[in-house]
mmCIF file of the N, C-alpha and C atoms, coordinates in Angstrom:
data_MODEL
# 
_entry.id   MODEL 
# 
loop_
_atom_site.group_PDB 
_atom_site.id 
_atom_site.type_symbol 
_atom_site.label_atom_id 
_atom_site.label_alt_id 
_atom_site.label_comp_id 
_atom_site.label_asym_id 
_atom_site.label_entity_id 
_atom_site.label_seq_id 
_atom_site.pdbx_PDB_ins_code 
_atom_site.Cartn_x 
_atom_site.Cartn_y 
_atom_site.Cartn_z 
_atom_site.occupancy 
_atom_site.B_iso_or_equiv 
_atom_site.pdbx_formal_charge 
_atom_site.auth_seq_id 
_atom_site.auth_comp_id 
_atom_site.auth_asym_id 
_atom_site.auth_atom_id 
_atom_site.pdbx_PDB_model_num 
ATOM 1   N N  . UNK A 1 1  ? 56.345 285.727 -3.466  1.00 0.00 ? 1  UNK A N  1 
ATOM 2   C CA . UNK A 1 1  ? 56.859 285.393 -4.781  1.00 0.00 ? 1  UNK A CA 1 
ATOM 3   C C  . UNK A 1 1  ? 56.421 286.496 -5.744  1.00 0.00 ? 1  UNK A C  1 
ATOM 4   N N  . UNK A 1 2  ? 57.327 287.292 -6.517  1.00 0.00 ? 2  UNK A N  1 
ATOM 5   C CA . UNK A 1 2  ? 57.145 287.910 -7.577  1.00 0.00 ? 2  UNK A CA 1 
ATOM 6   C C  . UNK A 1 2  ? 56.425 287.416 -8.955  1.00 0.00 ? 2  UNK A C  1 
ATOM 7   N N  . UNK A 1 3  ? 56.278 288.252 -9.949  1.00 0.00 ? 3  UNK A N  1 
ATOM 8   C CA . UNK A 1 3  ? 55.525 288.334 -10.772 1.00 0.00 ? 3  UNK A CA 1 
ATOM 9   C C  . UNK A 1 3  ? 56.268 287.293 -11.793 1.00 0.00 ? 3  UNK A C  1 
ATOM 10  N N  . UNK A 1 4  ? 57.982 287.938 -11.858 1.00 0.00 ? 4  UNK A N  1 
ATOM 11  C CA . UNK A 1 4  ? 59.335 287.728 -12.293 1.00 0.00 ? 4  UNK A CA 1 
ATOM 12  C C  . UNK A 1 4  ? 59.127 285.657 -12.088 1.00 0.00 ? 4  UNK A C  1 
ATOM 13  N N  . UNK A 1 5  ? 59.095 285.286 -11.157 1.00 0.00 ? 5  UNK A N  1 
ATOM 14  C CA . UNK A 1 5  ? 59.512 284.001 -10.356 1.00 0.00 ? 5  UNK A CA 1 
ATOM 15  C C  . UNK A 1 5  ? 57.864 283.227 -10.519 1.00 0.00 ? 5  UNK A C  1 
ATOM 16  N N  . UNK A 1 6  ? 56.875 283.379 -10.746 1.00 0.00 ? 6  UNK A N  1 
ATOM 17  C CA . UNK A 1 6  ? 55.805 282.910 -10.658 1.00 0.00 ? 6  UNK A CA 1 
ATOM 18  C C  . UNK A 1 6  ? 55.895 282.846 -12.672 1.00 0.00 ? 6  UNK A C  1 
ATOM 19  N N  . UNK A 1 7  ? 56.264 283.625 -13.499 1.00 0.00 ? 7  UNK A N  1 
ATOM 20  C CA . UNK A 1 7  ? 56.128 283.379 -15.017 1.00 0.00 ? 7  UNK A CA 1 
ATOM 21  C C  . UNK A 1 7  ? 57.248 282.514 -15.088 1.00 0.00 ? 7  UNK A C  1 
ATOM 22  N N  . UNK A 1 8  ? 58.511 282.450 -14.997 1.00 0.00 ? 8  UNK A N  1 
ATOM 23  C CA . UNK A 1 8  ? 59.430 281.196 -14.730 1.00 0.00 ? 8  UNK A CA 1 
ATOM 24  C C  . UNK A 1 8  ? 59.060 279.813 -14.129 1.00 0.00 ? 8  UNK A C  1 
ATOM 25  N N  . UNK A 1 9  ? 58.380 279.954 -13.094 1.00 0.00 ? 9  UNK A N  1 
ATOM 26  C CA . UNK A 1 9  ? 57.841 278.501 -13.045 1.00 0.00 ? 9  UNK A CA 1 
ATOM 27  C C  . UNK A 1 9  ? 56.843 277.818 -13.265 1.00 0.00 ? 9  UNK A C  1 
ATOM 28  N N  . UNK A 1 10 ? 55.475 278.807 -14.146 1.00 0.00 ? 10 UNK A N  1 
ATOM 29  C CA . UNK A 1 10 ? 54.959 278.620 -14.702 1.00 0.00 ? 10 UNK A CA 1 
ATOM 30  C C  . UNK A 1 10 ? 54.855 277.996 -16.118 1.00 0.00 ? 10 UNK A C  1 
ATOM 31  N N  . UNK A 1 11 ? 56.345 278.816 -17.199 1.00 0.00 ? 11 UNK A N  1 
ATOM 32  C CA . UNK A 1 11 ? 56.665 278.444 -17.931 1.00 0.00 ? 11 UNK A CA 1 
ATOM 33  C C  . UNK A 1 11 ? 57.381 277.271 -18.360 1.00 0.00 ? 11 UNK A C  1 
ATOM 34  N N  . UNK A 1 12 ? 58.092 277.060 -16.990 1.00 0.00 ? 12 UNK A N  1 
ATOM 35  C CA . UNK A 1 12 ? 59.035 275.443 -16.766 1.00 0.00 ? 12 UNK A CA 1 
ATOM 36  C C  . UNK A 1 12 ? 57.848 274.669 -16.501 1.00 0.00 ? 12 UNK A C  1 
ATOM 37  N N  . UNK A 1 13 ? 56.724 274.851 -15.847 1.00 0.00 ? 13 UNK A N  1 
ATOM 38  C CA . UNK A 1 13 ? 55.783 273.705 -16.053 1.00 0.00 ? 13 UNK A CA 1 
ATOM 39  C C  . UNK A 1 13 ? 55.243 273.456 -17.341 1.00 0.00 ? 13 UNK A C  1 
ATOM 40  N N  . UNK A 1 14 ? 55.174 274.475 -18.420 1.00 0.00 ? 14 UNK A N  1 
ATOM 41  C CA . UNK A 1 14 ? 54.201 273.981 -19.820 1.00 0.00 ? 14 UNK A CA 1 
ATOM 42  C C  . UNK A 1 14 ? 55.515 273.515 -20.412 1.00 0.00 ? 14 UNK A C  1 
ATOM 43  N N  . UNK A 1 15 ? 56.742 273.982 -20.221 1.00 0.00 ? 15 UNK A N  1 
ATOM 44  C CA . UNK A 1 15 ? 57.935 273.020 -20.991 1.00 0.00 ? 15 UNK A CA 1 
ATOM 45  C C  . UNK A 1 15 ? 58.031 271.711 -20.668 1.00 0.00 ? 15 UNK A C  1 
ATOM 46  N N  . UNK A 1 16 ? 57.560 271.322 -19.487 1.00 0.00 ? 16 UNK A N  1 
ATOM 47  C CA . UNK A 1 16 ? 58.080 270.137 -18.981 1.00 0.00 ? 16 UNK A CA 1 
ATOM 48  C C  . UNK A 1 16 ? 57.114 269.260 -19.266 1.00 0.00 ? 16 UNK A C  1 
ATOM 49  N N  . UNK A 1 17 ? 55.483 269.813 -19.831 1.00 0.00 ? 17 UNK A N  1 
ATOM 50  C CA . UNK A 1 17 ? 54.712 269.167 -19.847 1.00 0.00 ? 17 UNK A CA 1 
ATOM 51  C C  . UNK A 1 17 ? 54.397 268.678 -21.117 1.00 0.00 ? 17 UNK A C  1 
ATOM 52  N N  . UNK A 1 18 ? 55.036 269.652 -21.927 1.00 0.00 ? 18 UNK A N  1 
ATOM 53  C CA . UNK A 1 18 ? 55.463 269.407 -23.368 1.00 0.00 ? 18 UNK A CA 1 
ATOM 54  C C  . UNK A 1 18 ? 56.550 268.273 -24.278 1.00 0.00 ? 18 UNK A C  1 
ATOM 55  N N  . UNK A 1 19 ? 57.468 268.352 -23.022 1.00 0.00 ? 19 UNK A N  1 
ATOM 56  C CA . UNK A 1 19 ? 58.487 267.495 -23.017 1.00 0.00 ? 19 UNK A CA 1 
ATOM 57  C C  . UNK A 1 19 ? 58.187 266.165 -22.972 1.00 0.00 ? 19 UNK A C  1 
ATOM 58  N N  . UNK A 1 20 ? 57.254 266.146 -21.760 1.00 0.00 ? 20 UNK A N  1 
ATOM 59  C CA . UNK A 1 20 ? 56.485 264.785 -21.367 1.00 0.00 ? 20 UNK A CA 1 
ATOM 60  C C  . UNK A 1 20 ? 56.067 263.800 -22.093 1.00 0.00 ? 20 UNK A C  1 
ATOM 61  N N  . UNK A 1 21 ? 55.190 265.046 -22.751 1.00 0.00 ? 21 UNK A N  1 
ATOM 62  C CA . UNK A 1 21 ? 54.285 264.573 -24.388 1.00 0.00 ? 21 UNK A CA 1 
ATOM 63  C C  . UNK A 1 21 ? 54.829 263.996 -25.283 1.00 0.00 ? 21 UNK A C  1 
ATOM 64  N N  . UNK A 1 22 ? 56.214 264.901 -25.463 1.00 0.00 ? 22 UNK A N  1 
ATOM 65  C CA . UNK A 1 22 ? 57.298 264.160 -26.796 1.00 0.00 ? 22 UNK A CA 1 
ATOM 66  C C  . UNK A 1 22 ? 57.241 263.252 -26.368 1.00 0.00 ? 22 UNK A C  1 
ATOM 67  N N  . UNK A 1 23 ? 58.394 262.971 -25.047 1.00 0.00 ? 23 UNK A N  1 
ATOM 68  C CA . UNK A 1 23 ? 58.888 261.398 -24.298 1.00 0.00 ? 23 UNK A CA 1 
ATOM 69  C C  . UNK A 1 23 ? 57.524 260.700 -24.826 1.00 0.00 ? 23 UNK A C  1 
ATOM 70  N N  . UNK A 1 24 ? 56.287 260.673 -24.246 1.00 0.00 ? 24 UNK A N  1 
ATOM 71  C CA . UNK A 1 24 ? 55.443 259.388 -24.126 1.00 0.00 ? 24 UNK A CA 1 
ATOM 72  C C  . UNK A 1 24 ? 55.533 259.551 -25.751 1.00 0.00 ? 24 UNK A C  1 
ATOM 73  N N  . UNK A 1 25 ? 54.523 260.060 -26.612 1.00 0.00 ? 25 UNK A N  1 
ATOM 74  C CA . UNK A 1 25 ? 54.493 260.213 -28.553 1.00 0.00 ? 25 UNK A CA 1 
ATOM 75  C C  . UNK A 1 25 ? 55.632 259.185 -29.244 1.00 0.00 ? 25 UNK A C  1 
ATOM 76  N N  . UNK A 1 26 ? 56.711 259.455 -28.667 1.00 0.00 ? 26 UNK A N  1 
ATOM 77  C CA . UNK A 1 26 ? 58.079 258.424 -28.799 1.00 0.00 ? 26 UNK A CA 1 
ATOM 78  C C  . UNK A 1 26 ? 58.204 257.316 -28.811 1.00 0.00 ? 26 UNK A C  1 
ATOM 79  N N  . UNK A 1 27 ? 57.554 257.304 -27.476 1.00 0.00 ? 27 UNK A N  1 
ATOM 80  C CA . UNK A 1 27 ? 57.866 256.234 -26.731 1.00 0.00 ? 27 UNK A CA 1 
ATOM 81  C C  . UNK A 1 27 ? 56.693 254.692 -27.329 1.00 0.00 ? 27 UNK A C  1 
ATOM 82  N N  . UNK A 1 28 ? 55.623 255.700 -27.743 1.00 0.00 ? 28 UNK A N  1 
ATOM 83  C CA . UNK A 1 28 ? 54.460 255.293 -28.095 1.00 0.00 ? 28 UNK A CA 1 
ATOM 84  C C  . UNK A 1 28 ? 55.131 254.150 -29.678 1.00 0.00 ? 28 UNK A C  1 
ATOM 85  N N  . UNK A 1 29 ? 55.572 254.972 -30.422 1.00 0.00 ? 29 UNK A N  1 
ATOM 86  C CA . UNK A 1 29 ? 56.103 254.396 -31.911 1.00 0.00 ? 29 UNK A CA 1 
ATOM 87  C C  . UNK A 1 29 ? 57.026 253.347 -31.562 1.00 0.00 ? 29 UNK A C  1 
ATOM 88  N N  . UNK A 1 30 ? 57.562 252.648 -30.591 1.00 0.00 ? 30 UNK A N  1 
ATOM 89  C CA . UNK A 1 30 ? 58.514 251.941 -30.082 1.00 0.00 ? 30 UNK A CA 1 
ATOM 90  C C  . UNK A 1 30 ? 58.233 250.483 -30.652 1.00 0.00 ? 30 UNK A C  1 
ATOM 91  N N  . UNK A 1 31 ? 58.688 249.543 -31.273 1.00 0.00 ? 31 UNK A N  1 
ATOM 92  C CA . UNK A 1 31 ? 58.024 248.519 -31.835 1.00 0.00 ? 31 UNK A CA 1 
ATOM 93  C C  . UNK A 1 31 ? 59.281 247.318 -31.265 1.00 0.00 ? 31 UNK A C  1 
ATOM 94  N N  . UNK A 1 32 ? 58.689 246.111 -30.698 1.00 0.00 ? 32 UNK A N  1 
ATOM 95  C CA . UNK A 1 32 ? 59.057 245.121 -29.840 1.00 0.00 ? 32 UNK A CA 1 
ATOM 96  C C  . UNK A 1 32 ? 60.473 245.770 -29.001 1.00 0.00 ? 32 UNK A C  1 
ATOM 97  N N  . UNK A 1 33 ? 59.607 246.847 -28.488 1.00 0.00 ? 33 UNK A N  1 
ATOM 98  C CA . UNK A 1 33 ? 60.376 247.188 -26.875 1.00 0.00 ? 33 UNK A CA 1 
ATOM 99  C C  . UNK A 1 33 ? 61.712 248.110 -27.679 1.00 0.00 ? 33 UNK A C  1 
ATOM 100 N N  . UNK A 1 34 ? 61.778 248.073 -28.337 1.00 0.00 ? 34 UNK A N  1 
ATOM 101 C CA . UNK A 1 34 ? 62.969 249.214 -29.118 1.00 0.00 ? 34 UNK A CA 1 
ATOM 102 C C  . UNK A 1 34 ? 62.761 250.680 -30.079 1.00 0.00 ? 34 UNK A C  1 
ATOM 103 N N  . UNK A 1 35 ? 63.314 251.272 -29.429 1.00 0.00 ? 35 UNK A N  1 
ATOM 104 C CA . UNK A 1 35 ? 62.952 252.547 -30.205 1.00 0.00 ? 35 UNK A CA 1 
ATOM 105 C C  . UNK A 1 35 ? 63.675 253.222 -31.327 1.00 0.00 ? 35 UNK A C  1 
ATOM 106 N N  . UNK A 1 36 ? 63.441 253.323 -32.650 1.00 0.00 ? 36 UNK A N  1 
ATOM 107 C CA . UNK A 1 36 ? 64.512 253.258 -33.037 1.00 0.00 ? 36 UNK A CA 1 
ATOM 108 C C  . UNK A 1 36 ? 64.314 254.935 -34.387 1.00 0.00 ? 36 UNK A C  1 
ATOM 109 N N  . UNK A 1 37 ? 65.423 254.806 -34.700 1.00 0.00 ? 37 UNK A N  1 
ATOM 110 C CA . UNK A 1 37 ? 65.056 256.166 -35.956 1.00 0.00 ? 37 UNK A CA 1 
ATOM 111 C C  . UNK A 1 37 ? 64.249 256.063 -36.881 1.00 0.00 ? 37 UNK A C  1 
ATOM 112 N N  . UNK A 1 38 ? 64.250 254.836 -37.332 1.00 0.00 ? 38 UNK A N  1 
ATOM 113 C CA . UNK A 1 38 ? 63.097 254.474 -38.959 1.00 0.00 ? 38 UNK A CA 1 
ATOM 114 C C  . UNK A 1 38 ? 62.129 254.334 -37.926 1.00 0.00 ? 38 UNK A C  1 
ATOM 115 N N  . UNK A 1 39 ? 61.532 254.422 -36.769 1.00 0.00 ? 39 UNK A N  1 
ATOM 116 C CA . UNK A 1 39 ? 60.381 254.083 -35.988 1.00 0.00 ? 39 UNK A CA 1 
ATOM 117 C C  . UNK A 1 39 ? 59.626 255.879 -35.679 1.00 0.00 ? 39 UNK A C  1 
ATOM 118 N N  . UNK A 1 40 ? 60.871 256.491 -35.677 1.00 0.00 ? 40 UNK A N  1 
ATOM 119 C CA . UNK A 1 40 ? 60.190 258.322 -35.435 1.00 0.00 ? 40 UNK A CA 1 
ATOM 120 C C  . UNK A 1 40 ? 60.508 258.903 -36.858 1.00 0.00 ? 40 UNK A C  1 
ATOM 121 N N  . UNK A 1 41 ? 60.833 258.191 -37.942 1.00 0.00 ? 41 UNK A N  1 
ATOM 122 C CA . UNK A 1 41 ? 60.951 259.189 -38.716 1.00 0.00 ? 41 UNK A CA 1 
ATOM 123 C C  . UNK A 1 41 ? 59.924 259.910 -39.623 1.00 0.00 ? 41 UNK A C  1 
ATOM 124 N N  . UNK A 1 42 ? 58.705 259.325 -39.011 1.00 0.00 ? 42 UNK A N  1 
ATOM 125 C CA . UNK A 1 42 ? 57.199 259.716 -39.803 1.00 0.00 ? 42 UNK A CA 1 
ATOM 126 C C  . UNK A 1 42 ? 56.654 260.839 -39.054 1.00 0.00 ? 42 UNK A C  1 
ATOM 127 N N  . UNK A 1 43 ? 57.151 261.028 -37.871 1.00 0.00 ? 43 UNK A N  1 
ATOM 128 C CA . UNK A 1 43 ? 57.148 262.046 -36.651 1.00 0.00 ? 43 UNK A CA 1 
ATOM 129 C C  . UNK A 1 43 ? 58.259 263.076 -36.997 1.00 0.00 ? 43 UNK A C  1 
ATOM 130 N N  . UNK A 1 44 ? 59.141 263.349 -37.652 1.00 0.00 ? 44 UNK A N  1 
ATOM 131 C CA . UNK A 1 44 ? 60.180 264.309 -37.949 1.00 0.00 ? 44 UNK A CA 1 
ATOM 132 C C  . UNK A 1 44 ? 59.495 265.592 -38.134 1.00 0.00 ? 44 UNK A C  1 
ATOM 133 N N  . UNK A 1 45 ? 58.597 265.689 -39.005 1.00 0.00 ? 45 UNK A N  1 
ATOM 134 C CA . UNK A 1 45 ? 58.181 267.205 -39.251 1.00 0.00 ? 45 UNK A CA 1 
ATOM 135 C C  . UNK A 1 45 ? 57.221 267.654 -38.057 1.00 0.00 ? 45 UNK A C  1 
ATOM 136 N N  . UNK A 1 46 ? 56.745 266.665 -37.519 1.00 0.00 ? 46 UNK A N  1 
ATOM 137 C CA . UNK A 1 46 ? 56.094 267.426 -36.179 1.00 0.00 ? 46 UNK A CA 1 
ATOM 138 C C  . UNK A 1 46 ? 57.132 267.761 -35.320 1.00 0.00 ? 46 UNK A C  1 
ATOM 139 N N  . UNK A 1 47 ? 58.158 267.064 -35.032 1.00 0.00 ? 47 UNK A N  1 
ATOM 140 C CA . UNK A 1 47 ? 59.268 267.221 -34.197 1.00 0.00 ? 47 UNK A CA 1 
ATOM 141 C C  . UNK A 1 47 ? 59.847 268.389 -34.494 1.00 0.00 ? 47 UNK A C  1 
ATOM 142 N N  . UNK A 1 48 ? 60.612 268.542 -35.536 1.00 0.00 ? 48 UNK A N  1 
ATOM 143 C CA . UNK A 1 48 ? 61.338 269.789 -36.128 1.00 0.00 ? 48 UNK A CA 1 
ATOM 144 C C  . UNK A 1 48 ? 60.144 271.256 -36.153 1.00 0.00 ? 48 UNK A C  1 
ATOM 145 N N  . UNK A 1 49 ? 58.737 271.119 -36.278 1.00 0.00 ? 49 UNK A N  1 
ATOM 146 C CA . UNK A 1 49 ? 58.038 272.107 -35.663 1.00 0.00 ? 49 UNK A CA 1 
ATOM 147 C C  . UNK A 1 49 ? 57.855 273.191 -34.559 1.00 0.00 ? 49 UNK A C  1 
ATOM 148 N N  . UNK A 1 50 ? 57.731 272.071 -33.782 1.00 0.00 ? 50 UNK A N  1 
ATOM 149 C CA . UNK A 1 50 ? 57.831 271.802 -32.376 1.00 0.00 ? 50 UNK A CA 1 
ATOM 150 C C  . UNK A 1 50 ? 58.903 272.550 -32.093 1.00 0.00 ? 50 UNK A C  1 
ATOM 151 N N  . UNK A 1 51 ? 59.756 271.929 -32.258 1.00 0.00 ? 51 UNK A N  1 
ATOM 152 C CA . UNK A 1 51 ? 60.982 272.216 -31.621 1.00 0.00 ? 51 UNK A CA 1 
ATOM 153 C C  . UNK A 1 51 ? 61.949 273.599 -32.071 1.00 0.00 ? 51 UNK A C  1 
ATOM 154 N N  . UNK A 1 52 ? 61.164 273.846 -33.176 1.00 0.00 ? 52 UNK A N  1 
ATOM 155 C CA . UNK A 1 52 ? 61.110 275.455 -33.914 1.00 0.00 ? 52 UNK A CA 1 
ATOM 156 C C  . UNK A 1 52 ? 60.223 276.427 -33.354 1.00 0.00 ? 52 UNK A C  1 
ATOM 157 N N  . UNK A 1 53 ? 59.384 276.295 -32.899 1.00 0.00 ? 53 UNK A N  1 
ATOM 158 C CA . UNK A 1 53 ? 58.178 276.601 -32.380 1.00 0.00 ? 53 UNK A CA 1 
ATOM 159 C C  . UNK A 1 53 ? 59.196 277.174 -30.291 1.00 0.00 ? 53 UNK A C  1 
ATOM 160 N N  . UNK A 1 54 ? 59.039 276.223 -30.005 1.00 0.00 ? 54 UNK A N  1 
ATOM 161 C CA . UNK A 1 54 ? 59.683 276.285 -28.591 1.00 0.00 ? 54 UNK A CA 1 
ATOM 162 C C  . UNK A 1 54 ? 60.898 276.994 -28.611 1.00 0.00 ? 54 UNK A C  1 
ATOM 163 N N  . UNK A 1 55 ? 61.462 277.156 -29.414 1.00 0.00 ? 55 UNK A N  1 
ATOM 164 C CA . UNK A 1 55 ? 62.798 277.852 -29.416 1.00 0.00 ? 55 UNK A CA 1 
ATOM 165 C C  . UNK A 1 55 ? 62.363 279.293 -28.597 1.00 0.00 ? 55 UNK A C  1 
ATOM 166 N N  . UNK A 1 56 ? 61.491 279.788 -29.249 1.00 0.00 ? 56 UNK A N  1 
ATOM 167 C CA . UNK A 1 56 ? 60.961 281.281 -28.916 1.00 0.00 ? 56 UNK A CA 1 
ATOM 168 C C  . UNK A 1 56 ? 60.609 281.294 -27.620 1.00 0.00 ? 56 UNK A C  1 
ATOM 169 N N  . UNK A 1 57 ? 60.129 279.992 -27.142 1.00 0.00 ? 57 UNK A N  1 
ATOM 170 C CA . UNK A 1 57 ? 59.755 280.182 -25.415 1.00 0.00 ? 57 UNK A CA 1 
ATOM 171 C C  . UNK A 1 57 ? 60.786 280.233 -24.397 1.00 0.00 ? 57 UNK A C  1 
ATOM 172 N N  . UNK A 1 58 ? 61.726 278.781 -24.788 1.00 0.00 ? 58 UNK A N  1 
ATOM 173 C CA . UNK A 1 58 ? 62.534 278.466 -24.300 1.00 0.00 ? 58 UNK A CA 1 
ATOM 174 C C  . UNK A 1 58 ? 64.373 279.459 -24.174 1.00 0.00 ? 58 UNK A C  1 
ATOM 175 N N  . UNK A 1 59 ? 64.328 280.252 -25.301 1.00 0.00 ? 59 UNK A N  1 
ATOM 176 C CA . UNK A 1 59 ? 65.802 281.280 -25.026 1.00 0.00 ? 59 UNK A CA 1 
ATOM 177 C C  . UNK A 1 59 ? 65.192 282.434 -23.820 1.00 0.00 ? 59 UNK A C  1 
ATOM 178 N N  . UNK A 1 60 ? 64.169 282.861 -23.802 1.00 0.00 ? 60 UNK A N  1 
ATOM 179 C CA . UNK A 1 60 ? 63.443 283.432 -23.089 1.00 0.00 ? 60 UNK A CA 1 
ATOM 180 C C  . UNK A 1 60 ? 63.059 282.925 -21.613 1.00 0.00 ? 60 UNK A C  1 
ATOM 181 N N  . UNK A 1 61 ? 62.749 282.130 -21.273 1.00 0.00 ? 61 UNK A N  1 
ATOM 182 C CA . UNK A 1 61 ? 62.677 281.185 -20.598 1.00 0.00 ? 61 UNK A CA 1 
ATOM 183 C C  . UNK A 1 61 ? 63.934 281.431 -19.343 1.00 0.00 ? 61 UNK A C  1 
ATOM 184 N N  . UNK A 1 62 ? 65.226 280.651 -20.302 1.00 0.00 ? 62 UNK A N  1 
ATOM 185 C CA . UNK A 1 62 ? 66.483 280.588 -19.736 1.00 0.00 ? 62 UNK A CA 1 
ATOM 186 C C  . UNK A 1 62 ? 66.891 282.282 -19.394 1.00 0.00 ? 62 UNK A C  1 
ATOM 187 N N  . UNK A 1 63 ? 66.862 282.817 -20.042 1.00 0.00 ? 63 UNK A N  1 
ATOM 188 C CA . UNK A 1 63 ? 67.088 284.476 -19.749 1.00 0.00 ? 63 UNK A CA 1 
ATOM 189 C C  . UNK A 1 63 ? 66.348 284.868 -18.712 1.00 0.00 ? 63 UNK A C  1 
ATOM 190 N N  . UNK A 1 64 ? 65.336 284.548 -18.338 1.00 0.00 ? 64 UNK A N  1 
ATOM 191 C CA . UNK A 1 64 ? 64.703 285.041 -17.119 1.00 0.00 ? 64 UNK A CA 1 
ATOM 192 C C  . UNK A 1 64 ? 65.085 283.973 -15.720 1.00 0.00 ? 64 UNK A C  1 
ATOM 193 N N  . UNK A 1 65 ? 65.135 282.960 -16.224 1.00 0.00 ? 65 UNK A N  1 
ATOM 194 C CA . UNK A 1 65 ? 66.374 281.787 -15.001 1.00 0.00 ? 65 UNK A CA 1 
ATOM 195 C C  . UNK A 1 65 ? 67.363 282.838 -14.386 1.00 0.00 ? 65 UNK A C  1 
ATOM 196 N N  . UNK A 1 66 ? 68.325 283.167 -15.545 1.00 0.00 ? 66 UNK A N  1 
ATOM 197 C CA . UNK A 1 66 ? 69.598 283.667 -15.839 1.00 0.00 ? 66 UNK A CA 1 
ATOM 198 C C  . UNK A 1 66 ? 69.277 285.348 -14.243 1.00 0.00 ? 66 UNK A C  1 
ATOM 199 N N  . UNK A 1 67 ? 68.535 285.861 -14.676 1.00 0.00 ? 67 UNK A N  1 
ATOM 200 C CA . UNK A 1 67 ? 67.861 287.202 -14.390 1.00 0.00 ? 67 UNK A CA 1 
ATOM 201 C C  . UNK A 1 67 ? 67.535 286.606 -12.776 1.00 0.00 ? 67 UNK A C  1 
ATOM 202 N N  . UNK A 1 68 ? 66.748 285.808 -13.113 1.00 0.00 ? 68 UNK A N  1 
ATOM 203 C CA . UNK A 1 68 ? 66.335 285.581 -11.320 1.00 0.00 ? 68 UNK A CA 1 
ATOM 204 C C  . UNK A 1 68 ? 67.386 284.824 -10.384 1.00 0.00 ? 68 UNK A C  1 
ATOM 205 N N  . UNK A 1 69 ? 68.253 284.131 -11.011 1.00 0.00 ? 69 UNK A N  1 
ATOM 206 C CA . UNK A 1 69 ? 69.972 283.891 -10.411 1.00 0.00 ? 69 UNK A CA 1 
ATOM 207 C C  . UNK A 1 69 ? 70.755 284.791 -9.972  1.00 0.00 ? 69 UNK A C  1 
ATOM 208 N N  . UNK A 1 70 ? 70.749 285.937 -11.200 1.00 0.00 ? 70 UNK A N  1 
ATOM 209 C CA . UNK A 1 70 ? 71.693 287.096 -10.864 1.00 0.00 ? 70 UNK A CA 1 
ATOM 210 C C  . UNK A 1 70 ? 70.894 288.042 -9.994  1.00 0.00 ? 70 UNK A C  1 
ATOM 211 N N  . UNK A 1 71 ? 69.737 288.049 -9.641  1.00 0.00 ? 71 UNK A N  1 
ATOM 212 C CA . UNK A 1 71 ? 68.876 288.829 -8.932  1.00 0.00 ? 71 UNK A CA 1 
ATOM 213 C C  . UNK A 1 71 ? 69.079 287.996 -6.946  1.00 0.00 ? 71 UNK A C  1 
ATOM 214 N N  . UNK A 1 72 ? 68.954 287.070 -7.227  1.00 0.00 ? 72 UNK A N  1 
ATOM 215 C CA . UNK A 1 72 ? 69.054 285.852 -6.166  1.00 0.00 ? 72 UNK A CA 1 
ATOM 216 C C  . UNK A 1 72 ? 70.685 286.625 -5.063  1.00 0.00 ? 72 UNK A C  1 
ATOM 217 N N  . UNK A 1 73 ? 71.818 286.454 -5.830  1.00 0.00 ? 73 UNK A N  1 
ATOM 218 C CA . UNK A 1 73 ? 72.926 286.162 -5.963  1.00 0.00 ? 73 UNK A CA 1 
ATOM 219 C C  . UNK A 1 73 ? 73.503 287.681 -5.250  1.00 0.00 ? 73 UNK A C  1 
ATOM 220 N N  . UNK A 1 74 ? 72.511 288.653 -6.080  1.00 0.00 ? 74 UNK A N  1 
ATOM 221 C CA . UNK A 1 74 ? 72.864 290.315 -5.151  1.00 0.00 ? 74 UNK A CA 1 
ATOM 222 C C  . UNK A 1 74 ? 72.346 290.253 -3.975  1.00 0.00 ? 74 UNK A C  1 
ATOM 223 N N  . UNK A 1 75 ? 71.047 290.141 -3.571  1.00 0.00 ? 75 UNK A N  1 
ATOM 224 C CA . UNK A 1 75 ? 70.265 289.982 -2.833  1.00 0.00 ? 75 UNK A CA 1 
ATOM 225 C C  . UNK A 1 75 ? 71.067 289.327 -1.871  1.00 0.00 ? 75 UNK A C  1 
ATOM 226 N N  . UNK A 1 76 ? 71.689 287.988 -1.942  1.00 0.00 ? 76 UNK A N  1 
ATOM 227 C CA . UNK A 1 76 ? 72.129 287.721 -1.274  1.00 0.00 ? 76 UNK A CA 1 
ATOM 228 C C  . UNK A 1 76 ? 73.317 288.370 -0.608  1.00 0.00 ? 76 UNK A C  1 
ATOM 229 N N  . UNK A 1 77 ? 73.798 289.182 -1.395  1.00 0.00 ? 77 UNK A N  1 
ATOM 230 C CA . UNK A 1 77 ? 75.522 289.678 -1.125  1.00 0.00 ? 77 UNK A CA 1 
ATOM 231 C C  . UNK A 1 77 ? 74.822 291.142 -0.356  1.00 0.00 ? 77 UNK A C  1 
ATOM 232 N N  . UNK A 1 78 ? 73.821 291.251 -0.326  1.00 0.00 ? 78 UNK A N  1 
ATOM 233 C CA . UNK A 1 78 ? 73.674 292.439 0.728   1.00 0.00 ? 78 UNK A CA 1 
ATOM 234 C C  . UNK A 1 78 ? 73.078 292.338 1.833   1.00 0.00 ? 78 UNK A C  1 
ATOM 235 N N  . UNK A 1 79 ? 72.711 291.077 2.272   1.00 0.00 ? 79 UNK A N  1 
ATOM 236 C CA . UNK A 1 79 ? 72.020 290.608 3.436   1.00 0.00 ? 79 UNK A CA 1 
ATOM 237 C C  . UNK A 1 79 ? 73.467 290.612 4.377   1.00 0.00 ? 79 UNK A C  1 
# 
């Protein structure tokens, strides 16, 4: 495994683990089993942070997906 393929799935693990966090944080504010918008909306500016914040990881992220697909895909066409 490359350098390329080991920072990609490294990085899909702190996204996913991040993700996680939202889901449960969410899930947490949920009041008699329903989750609702007036229930996260005290959570909005952490959310919109966040999710400003990750942008920078995540276009990056997908571009190196993108890179190790099209890398995958030659590789293959010359075997």
């Amino acid at each position: 495994m490359d350098i390329f393929s080991k920072i990609f799935w490294q990085a899909g693990l702190g996204l996913s683990l991040v993700m996680l966090f939202v889901a449960i944080s969410a899930l947490l504010n949920a009041e008699n089993g329903q989750l609702t918008v007036e229930n996260l909306e005290h959570l909005s500016g952490t959310y919109s942070a966040l999710f400003e914040t990750l942008k920078f990881v995540v276009y990056p992220w997908l571009a190196l997906g993108l890179f190790l697909l099209i890398r995958f895909f030659i590789r293959l066409s010359k075997s």
